[in-house]
Structure formats: structure tokens, C-alpha cells
C-alpha positions in Angstrom: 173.5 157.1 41.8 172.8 158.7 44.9 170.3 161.5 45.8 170.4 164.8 47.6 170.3 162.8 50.7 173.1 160.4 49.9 171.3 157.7 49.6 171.8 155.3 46.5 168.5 154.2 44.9 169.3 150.6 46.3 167.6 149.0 48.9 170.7 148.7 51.6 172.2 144.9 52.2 171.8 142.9 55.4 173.9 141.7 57.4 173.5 138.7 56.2 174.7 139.5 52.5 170.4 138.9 50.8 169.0 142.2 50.4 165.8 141.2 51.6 164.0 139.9 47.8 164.6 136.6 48.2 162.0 133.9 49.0 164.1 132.9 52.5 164.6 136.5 53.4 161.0 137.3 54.4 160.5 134.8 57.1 164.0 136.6 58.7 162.1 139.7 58.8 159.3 138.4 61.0 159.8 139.5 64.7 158.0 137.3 67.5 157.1 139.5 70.4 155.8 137.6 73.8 152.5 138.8 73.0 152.6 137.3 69.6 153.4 133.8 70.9 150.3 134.3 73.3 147.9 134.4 70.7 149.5 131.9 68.7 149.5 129.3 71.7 145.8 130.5 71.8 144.5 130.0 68.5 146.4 126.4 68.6 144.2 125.6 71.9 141.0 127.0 70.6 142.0 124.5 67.4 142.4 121.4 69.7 139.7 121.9 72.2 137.4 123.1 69.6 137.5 120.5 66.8 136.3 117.5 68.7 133.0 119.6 69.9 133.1 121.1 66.1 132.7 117.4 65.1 130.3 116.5 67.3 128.0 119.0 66.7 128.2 118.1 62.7 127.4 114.0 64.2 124.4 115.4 65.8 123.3 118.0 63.5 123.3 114.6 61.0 121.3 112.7 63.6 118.8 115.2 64.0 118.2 115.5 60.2 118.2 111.6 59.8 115.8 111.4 62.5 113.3 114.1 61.0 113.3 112.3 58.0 111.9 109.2 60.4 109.6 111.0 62.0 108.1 112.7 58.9 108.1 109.0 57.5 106.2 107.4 60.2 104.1 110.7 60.3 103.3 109.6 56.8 102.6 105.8 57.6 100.1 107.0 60.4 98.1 109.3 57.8 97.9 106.4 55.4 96.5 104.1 58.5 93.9 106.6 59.3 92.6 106.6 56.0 92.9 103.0 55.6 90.7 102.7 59.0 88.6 105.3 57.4 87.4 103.2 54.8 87.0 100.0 56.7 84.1 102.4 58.3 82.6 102.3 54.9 80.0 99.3 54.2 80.6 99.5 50.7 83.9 98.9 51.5 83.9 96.2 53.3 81.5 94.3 50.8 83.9 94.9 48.2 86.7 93.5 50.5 84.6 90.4 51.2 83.9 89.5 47.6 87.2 90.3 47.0 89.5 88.7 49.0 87.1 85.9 50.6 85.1 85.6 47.4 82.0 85.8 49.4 78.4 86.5 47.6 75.1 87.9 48.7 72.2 85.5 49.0 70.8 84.5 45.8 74.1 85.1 44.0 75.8 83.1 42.0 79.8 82.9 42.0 81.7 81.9 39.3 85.3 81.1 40.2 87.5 81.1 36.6 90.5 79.5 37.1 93.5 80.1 34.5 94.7 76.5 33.8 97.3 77.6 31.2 100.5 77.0 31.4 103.3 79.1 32.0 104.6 79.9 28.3 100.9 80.7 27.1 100.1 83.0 29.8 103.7 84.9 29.3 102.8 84.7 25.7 100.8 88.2 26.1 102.6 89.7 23.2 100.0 89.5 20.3 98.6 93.1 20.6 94.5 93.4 20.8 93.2 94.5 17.1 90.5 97.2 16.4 89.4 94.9 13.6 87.0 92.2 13.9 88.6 89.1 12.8 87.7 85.6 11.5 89.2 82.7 12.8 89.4 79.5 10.1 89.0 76.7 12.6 86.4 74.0 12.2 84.4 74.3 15.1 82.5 71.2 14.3 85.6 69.0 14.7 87.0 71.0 18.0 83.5 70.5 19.4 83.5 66.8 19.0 87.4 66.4 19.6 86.3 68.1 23.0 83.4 65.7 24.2 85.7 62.6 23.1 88.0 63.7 25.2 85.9 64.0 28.0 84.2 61.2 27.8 87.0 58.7 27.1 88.8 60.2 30.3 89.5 58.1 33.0 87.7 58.5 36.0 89.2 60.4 38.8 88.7 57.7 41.6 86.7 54.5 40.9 83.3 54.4 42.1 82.4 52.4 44.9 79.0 50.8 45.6 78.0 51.2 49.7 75.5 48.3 49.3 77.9 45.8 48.0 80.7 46.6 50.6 80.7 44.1 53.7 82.4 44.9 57.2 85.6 43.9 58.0 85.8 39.8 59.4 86.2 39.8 63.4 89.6 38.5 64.1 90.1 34.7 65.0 90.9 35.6 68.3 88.0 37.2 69.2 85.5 34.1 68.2 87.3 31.8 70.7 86.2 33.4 73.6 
């Protein structure tokens, strides 16, 4: 139906027959001027020159961040070396160290040195838990006691022992008494 103008309420067909709706139609209506193509050549060279420097500049912000991370680390390990040298200023310290780790003693001390001579599956064996009760154990301690000093004394002896009076020195070889 057409209007005072004459124009029909219809959007008027194209040449080529699609009156413009259609999902091909839209890229026919888009005009490239000169100026157009400029910008698009542009923004395609900003793309290519810019995206290696773009990914560079991600590689070093990632090395910078890696190597604060070092640096706070070490940072760290030279704080816990100045405390550590800190406390080797200490006497006390050091005294402690020594009886420690070199199992040293100050004169007129007595060190005991308790070795654990149990085997493997005892000491693993940790899992009877430590009872607020005082118990009684129903062992004969008579019997362990002499079990215990049999033992020891029926033991053979570590190396035989050898008199230094009886021993006699070596013969001289035969050749030697010719001469």
C-alpha cells in the first residue's frame, strides 16, 4: 500500500534481486574508500610489528618476577646466616654446640655415651602409647638377673689374651748366621 509519497511500505529491491535482509547482503553494502584500506593496512602492521615486542615484553616481565622471587630468597638465606653468625658469638652457644655435636665435657665431668643397640623392629616398634598409670610388670627379676651374669660370664672373650713375658722374638733367618 503506498503512502502520500508513493512509496510502498517495502524496503525497495536491489539490483541484485535480495532486498538487503539476508545474511550475504550486508557484506555487499560495505563500501571500501582509499582511506579505509589505509587504516586497515595500518592496523595489520601495528599487529605484526607489535606482537613480537608485545611477547617479549610478557618473557621479561616473567623474568623479572622470577628473579625477584630469587633475590627475596637469597635475601632470606642471608638473614638466616646473620643470625646463625650471631649466635656462634654467644659462649653458651658454642658450649652447647661442643657437647653437642663433639660430645665434649668440662673438666671434672663425666660423659656417659648410651648407645641404642636394638634392633630395627624394636626401635620401629614405638606404638605402645606411654600410660598415666603406674604399672606392675610380672617378671622375675631374680631369674633375669642371674640369666644376665651367666650370660656374661660364659661369653667368649673378644680376642685371646696374650702374655708379653712369655712371647720370644722372631729366629734370625739362616742366612744371616753364616756370615
Amino acid at each position: 500500500m503506498p503512502d502520500e509519497t508513493g512509496r510502498s511500505g517495502r524496503a525497495p529491491r536491489r539490483p541484485d534481486g535480495s532486498d538487503g535482509s539476508g545474511g550475504a547482503g550486508w557484506l555487499s553494502g560495505i563500501r571500501f574508500s582509499g582511506f579505509s584500506l589505509i587504516m586497515m593496512g595500518v592496523l595489520v602492521l601495528a599487529v605484526v610489528v607489535l606482537a613480537p615486542t608485545i611477547a617479549a615484553f610478557a618473557q621479561q616481565r616473567q623474568q623479572i618476577a622470577e628473579l625477584r622471587a630469587a633475590v627475596s630468597a637469597q635475601e632470606e638465606e642471608v638473614q638466616r646466616l646473620r643470625d646463625e653468625r650471631e649466635r656462634w658469638n654467644d659462649d653458651t652457644f658454642i658450649v652447647t654446640q661442643a657437647r653437642e655435636r663433639l660430645y665434649y665435657v668440662m673438666p671434672g665431668e663425666v660423659s656417659y655415651l648410651v648407645i641404642d643397640d636394638r634392633t630395627a623392629a624394636a626401635k620401629t616398634d614405638t606404638t605402645a602409647g606411654v600410660s598415666a598409670e603406674v604399672t606392675e610388670s610380672k617378671g622375675d627379676w631374680m631369674q633375669t638377673l642371674l640369666d644376665s651374669v651367666l650370660t656374661a660370664g660364659l661369653a667368649p672373650d673378644a680376642a685371646p689374651a696374650v702374655d708379653p713375658a712369655s712371647t720370644t722374638p722372631p729366629a734370625a733367618p739362616a742366612a744371616e748366621e753364616n756370615r
